[in-house]
C-alpha positions as CSV (number, residue, x, y, z in Angstrom):
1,X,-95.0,-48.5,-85.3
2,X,-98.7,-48.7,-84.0
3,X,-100.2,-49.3,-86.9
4,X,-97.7,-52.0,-87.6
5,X,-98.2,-54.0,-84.4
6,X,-102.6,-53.4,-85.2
7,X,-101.6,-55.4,-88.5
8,X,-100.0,-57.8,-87.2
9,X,-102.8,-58.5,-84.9
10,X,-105.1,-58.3,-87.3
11,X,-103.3,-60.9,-89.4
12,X,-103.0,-63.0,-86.5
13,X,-106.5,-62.8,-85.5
14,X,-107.5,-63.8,-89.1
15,X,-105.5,-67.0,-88.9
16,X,-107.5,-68.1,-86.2
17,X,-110.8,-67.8,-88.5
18,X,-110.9,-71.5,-89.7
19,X,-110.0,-72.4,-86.2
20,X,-113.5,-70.2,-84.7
21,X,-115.1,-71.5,-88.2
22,X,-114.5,-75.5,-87.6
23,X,-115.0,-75.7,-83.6
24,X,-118.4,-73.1,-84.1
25,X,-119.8,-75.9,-86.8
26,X,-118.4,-79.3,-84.6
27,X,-119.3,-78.0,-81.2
28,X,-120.9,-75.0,-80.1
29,X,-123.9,-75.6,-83.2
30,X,-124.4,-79.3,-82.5
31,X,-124.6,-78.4,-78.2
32,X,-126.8,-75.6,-78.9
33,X,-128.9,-77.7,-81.2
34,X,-128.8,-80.5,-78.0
35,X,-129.7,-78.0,-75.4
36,X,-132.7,-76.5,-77.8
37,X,-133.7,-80.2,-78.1
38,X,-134.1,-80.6,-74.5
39,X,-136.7,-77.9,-73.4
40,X,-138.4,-77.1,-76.9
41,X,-140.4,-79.5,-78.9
42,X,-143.1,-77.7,-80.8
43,X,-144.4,-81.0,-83.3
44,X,-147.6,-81.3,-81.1
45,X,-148.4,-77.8,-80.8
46,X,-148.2,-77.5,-84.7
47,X,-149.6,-80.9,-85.2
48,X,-152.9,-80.0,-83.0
49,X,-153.5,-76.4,-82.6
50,X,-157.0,-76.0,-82.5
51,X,-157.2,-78.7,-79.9
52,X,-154.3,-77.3,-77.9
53,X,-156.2,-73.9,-77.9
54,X,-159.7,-75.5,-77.0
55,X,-157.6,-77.7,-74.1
56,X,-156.3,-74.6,-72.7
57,X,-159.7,-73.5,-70.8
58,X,-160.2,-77.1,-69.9
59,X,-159.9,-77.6,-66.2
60,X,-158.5,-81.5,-66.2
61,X,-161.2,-82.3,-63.7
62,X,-164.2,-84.1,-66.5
63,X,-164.3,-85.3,-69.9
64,X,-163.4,-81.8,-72.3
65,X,-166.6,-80.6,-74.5
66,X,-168.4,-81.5,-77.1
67,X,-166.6,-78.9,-79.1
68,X,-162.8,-80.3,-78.1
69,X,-164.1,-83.7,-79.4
70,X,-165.0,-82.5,-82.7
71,X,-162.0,-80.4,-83.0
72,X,-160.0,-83.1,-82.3
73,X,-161.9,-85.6,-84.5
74,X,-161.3,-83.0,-87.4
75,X,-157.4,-82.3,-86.6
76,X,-156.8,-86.1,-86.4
77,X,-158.4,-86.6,-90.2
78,X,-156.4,-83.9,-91.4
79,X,-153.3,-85.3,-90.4
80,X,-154.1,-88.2,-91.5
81,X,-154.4,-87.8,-94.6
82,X,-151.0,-85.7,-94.7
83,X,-149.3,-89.0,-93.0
84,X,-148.2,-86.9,-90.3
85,X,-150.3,-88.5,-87.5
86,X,-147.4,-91.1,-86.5
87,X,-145.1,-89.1,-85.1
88,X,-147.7,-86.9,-83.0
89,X,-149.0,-90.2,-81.8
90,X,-145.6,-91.6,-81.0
91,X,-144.6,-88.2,-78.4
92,X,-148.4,-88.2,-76.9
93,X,-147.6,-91.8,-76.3
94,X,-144.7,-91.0,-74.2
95,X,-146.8,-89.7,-71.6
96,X,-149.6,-92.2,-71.5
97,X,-148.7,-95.7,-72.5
98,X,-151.2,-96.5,-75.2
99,X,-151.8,-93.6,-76.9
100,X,-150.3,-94.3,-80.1
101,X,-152.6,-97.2,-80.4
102,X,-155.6,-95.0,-79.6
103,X,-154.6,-92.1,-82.0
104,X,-154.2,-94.4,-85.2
105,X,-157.5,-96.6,-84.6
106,X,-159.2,-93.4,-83.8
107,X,-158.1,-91.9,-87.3
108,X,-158.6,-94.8,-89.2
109,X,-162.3,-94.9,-87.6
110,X,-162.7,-91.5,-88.7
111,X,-161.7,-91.7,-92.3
112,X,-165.6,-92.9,-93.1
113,X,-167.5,-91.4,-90.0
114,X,-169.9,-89.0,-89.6
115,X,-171.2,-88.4,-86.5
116,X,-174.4,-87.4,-84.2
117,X,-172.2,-87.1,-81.4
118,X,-168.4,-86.9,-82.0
119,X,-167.8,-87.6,-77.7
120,X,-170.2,-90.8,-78.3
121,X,-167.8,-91.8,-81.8
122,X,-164.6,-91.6,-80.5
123,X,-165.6,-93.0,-76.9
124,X,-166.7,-96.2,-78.7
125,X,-163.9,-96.2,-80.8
126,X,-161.2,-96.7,-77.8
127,X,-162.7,-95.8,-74.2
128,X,-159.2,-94.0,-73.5
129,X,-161.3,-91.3,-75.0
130,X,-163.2,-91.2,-71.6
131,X,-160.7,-90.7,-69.8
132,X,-159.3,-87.4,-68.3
133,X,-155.8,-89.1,-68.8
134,X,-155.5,-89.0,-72.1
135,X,-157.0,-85.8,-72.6
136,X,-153.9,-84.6,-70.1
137,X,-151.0,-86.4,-72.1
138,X,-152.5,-84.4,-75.4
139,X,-152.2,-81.1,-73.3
140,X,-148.8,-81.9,-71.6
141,X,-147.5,-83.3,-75.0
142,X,-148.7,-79.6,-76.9
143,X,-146.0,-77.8,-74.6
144,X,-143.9,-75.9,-76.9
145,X,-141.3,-75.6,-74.0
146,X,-141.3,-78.0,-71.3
147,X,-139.2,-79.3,-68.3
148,X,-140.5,-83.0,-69.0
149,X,-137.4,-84.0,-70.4
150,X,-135.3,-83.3,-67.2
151,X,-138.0,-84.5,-65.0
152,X,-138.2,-87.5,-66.4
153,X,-133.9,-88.0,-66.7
154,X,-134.3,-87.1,-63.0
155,X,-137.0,-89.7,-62.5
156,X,-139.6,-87.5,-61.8
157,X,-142.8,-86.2,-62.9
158,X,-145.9,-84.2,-62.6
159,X,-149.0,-85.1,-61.2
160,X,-152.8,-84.0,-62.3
161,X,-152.4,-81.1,-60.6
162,X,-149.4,-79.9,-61.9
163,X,-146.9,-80.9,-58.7
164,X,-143.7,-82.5,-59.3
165,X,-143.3,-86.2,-57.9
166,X,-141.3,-89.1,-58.1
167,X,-142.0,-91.8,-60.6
168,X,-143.3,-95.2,-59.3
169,X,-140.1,-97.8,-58.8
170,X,-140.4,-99.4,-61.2
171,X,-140.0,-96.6,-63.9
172,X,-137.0,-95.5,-61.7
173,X,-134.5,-95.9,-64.8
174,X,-132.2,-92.9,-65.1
175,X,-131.3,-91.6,-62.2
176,X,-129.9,-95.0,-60.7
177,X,-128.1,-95.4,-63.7
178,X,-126.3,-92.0,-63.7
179,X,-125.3,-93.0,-60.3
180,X,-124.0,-96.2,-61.6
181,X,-122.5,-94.2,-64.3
182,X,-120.5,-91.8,-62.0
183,X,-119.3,-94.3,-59.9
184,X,-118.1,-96.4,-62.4
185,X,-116.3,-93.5,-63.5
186,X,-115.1,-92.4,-59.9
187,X,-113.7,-96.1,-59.6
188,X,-111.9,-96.3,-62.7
189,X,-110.4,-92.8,-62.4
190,X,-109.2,-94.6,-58.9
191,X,-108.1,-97.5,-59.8
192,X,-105.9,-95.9,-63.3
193,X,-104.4,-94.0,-60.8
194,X,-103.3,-96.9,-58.6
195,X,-102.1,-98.4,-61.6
196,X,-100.6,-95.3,-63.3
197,X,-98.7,-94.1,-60.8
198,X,-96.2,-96.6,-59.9
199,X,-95.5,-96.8,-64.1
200,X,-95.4,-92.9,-64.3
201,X,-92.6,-92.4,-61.5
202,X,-90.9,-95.5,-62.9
203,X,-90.5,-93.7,-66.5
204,X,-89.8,-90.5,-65.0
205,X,-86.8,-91.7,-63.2
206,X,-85.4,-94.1,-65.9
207,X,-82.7,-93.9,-68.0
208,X,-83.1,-92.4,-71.3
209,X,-83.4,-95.1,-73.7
210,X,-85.3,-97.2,-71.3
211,X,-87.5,-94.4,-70.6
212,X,-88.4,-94.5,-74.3
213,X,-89.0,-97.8,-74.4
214,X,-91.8,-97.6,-71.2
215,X,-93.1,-94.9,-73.1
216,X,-93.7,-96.7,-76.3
217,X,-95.4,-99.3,-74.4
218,X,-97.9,-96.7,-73.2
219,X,-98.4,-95.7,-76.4
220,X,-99.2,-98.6,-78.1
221,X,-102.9,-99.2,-77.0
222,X,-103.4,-95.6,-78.9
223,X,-102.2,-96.9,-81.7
224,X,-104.7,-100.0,-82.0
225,X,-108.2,-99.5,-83.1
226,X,-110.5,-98.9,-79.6
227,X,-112.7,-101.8,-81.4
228,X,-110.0,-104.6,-81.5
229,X,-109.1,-103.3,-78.2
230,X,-112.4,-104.1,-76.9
231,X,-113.6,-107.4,-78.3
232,X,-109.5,-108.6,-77.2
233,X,-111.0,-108.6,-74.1
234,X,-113.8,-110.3,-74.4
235,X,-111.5,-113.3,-75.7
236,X,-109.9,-112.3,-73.2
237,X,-112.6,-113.0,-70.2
238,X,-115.3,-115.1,-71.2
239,X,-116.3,-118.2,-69.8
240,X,-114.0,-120.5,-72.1
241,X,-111.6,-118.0,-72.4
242,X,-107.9,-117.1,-71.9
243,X,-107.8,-115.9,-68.2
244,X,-110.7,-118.7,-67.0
245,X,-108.7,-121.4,-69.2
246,X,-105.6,-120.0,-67.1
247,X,-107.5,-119.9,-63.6
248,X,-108.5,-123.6,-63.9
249,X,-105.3,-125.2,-65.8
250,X,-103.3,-123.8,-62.4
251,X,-106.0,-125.5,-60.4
252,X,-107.3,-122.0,-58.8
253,X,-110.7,-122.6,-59.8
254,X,-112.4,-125.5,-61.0
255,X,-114.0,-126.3,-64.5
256,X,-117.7,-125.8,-63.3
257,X,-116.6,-122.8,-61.0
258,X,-115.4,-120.5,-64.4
259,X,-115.8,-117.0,-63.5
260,X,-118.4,-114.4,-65.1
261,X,-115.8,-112.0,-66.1
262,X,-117.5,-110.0,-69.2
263,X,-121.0,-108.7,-69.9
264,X,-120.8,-107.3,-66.9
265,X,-119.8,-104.6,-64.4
266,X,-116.2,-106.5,-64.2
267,X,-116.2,-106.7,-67.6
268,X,-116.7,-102.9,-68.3
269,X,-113.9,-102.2,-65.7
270,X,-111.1,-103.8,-67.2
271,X,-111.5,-102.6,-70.3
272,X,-112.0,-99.3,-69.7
273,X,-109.3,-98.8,-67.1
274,X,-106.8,-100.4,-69.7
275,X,-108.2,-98.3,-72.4
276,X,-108.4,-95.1,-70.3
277,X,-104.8,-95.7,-68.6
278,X,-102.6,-94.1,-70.8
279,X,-104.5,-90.7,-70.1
280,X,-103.9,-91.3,-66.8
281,X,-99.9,-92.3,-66.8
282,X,-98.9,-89.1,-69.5
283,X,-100.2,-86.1,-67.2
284,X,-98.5,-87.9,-64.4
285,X,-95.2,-88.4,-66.5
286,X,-95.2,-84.7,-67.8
287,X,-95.4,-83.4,-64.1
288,X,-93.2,-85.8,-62.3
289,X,-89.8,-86.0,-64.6
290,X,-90.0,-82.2,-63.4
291,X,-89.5,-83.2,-60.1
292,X,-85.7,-83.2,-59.4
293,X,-84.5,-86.2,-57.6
294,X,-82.3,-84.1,-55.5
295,X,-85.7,-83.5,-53.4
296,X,-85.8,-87.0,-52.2
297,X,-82.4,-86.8,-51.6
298,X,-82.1,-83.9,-49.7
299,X,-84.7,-85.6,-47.0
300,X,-83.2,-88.8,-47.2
301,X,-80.0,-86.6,-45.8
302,X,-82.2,-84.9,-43.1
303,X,-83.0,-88.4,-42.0
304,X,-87.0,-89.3,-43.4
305,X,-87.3,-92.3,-44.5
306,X,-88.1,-92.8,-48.2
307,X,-91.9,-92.8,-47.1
308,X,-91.8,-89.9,-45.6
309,X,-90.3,-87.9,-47.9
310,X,-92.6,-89.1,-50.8
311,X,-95.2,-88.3,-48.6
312,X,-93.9,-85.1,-47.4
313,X,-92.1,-84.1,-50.5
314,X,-92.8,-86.2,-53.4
315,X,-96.6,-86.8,-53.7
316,X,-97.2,-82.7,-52.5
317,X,-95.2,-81.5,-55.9
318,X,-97.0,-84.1,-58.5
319,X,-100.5,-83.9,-57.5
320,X,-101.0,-81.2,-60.2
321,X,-100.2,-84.4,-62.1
322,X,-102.6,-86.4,-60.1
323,X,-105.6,-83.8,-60.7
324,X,-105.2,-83.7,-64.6
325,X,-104.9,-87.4,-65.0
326,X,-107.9,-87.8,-63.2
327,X,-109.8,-85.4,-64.4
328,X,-109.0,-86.8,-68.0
329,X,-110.0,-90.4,-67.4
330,X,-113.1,-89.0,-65.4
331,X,-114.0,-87.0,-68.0
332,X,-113.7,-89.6,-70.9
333,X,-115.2,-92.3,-68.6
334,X,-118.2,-90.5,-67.9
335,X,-119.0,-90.5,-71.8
336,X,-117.9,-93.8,-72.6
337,X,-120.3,-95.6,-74.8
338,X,-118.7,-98.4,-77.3
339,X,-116.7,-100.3,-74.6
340,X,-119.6,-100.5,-72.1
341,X,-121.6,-101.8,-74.9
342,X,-119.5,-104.1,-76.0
343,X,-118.7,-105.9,-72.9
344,X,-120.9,-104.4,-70.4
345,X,-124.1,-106.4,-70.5
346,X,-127.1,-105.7,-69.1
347,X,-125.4,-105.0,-65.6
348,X,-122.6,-103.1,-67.3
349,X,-124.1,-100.2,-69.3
350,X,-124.0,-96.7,-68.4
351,X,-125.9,-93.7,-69.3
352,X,-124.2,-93.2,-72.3
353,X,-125.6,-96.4,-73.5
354,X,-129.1,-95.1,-73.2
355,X,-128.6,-91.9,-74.4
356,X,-127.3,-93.7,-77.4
357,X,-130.7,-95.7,-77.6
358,X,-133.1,-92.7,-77.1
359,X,-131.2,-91.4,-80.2
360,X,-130.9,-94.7,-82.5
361,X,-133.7,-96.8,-81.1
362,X,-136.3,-94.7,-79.5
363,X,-135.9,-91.5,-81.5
364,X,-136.9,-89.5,-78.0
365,X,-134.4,-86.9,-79.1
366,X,-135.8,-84.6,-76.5
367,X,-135.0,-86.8,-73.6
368,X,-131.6,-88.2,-74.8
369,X,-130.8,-84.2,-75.1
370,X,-131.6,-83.5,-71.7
371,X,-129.7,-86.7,-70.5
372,X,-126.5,-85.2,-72.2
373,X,-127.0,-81.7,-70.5
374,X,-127.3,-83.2,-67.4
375,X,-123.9,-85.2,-68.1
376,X,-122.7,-81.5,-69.3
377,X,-122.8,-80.0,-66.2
378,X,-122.0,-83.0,-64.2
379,X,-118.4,-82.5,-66.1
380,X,-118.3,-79.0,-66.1
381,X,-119.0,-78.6,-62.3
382,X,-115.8,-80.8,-62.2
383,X,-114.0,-78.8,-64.0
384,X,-115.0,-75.9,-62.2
385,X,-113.9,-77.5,-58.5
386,X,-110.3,-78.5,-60.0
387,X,-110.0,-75.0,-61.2
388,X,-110.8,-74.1,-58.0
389,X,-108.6,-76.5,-56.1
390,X,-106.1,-77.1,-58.4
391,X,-106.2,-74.0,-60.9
392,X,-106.6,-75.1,-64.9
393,X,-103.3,-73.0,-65.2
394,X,-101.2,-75.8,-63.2
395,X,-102.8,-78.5,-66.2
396,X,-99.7,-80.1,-67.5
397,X,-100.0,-83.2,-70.5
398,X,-96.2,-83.0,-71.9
């Protein structure tokens, strides 16, 4: 009999193979691969080791050696000639605006030189040269692992001597901008639950077939491509269209007052609390039409009024309800990226939007990985203070 039941688990563990197989290679790999990304970039160190070596017993405080100039001089030809130097000059350039430019004229000038002095050749080449600056951003950017990614998605970074500081104002980009992001996504989690839960307690005490009917209507935005969805509305709100066309045919507004309702913040609202709603109203549904109306009832009989007992009765026995919806919509909002793009504007992007341009645009995979960590954690410390409050157990979608 025991060796029955240790087949039968056996068989039922191997079932779950593929299962392990297909979330290990579409999740766990690709986040470890993001969170390796994000502390451990060893291009530069391979690129310039020599120099990194010789820039090691440098103390930051004058102009490096003779000796580091030629090494460098000699690194830069090599990689030169290999076609390699671009993307070295590209990450050194991160840190020091400039750089890049610096690097390839320096290399270029090298490809014929022979110098006396290799400080004198490269100073007269560029001046950056000269500088302790630049010398620094080569050392910084030769960190196999580094912090610099999460410093600079928290706005901050580290002065000559090492300290961590804020960034000057106006290079203030990320942090702000994560805010935005999780308050955009704290007001659309609030406002789909305004608008969810009237429609959720109106299908859960329906009639059958008109139940069914609500429900289908729910359903339907899942059923259209998030794309058609998306540019509907900006039909929808732009300047010449349907809802200003309405506004100033009833006489609300007039035709030089029309309302900037897309490419912005309001813009990135509406559509992602009507895209994000159904998330919302199913959670609620699947908790509430296990509420027996008898409840209500029964302190209706005792004499509360029907506010009071939803208050007293109703609300306390669907807020598991309450806390998966919103952690859903929060969740999804805090990642949304094609929506905000669309119709979001300059004022209307979120984070996502830049991670998405560090990764396409920018190819600072680095920084875009440590800008998803940080989102990471943001959404499992959530989750970790509804299991706590709530309990993950209580969850309930159908």
């Amino acid at each position: 009999m025991a060796r029955t039941l240790s087949r039968a688990r056996l068989r039922a563990a191997a079932l779950t193979l593929p299962l392990l197989a297909f979330v290990g290679v579409t999740f766990i790999a690709p986040l470890g691969s993001m969170l390796v990304r994000s502390f451990h970039e060893p291009h530069v160190a391979d690129a310039l080791p020599q120099t990194l070596a010789s820039l090691r017993a440098w103390d930051g405080a004058s102009v490096p050696s003779e000796d580091t100039f030629r090494i460098l001089a000699t690194e830069l030809r090599r990689l030169d000639q290999q076609r390699k130097l671009g993307g070295v000059a590209t990450r050194i350039n991160r840190l020091a605006g400039g750089m890049r430019s610096t690097i390839m004229d320096t290399a270029r000038a090298l490809r014929t030189a022979e110098p006396v002095s290799w400080r004198e050749t490269l100073t007269a080449t560029d001046p950056a040269w000269g500088d302790e600056a630049a010398w620094l951003a080569v050392r910084r950017a030769g960190e196999r692992y580094t912090m610099r990614h999460y410093l600079n998605a928290l706005d901050l970074d580290r002065d000559s001597s090492g300290n961590i500081v804020a960034q000057s104002p106006d290079r203030r980009i990320y942090l702000p901008l994560l805010l935005r992001t999780l308050g955009v996504s704290l007001a659309i989690t609030f406002i789909c639950l305004i608008l969810g839960y009237p429609v959720a307690y109106l299908i859960a005490n329906a009639s059958p077939a008109r139940a069914n009917l609500l429900l289908l209507l729910v359903l339907v935005p899942f059923w259209t491509s998030l794309l058609v969805r998306t540019t509907s509305w900006i039909v929808l709100l732009q300047n010449q269209g349907v809802v200003n066309d309405l506004l100033v045919a009833a006489g609300i507004i007039g035709d030089d007052g029309r309302l900037a309702l897309v490419y912005n913040m309001v813009g990135t609202l509406v559509a992602m609390t009507q895209v994000l709603l159904p998330f919302m109203i199913l959670p609620l549904y699947a908790v509430m039409r296990s509420i027996s109306p008898m409840y209500l009832r029964a302190a209706s009989s005792l004499g509360a009024t029907f506010w009071q007992g939803f208050v007293r009765v109703y609300w306390p026995q669907s807020l598991p309800g309450v806390a998966a919806g919103s952690l859903l919509v929060f969740i999804l909002s805090i990642g949304y990226y094609i929506t905000p793009a669309l119709v979001g504007g300059r004022t209307g992007q979120l984070i996502s939007n830049m991670i998405a341009y560090h990764m396409q645009e920018s190819l600072n995979w680095g920084l875009a990985a440590a800008l998803g960590v940080i989102l990471l954690l943001a959404v499992m410390l959530l989750y970790l203070v509804y299991n706590r409050l709530v309990g993950i157990e209580r969850m309930r979608l159908s």
